[in-house]
C-alpha positions in Angstrom: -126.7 137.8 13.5 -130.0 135.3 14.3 -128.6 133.1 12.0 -125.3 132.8 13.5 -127.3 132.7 16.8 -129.5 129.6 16.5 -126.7 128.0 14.7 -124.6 128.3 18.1 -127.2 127.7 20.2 -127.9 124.3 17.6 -124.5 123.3 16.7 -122.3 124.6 19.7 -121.9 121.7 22.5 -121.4 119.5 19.9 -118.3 122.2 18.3 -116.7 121.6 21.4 -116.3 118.5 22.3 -115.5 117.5 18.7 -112.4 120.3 19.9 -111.9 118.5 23.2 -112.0 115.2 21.2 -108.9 116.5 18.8 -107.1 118.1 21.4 -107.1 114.9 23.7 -106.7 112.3 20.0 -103.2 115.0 19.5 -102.1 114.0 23.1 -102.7 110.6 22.4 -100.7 110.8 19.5 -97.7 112.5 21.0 -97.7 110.3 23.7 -95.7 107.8 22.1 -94.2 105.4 25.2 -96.5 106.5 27.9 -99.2 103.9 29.3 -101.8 106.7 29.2 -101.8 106.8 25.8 -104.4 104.3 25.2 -106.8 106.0 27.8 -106.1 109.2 25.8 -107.1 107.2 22.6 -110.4 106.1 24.5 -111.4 109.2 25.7 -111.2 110.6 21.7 -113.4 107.8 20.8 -115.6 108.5 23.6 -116.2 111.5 22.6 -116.8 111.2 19.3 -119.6 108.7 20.3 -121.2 111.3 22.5 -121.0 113.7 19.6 -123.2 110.9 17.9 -125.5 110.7 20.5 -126.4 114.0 20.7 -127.0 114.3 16.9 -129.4 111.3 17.3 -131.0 112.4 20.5 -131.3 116.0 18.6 -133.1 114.2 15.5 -135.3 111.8 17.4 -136.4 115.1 19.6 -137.4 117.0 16.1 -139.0 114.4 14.8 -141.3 114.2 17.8 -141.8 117.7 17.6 -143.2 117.5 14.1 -145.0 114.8 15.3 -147.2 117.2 17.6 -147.4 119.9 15.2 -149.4 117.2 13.1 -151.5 116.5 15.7 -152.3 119.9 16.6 -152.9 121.0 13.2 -149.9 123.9 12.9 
């Protein structure tokens, strides 16, 4: 159960909004005629980017913590 844990804890803001990402690319795709459909498209995107970001922020912020454990001898 500590496994399943820390891999929520690790992995689960970035679960959901690759979610919200597919569930708002679907009503982009089903909105065939509408003018929102482009904002829809954009907002997928967008959050597909942020889901990048936070796996870079999240390895730039481990890598700075193995950084310190150098420095501190651990």
């Amino acid at each position: 159960m500590k496994g399943f844990l820390q891999y929520f804890m690790n992995y689960g803001l970035v679960a959901a909004v690759l979610v919200w990402a597919a569930v708002v690319g679907l009503m982009a795709y089903h909105l065939e005629d509408s003018p929102w459909r482009w904002a829809f498209v954009a907002l997928s995107a967008g959050g597909i980017a942020t889901v990048g970001g936070i796996l870079k922020i999240r390895k730039y912020v481990d890598r700075l913590d193995k950084a310190a454990e150098g420095k501190n001898g651990l």
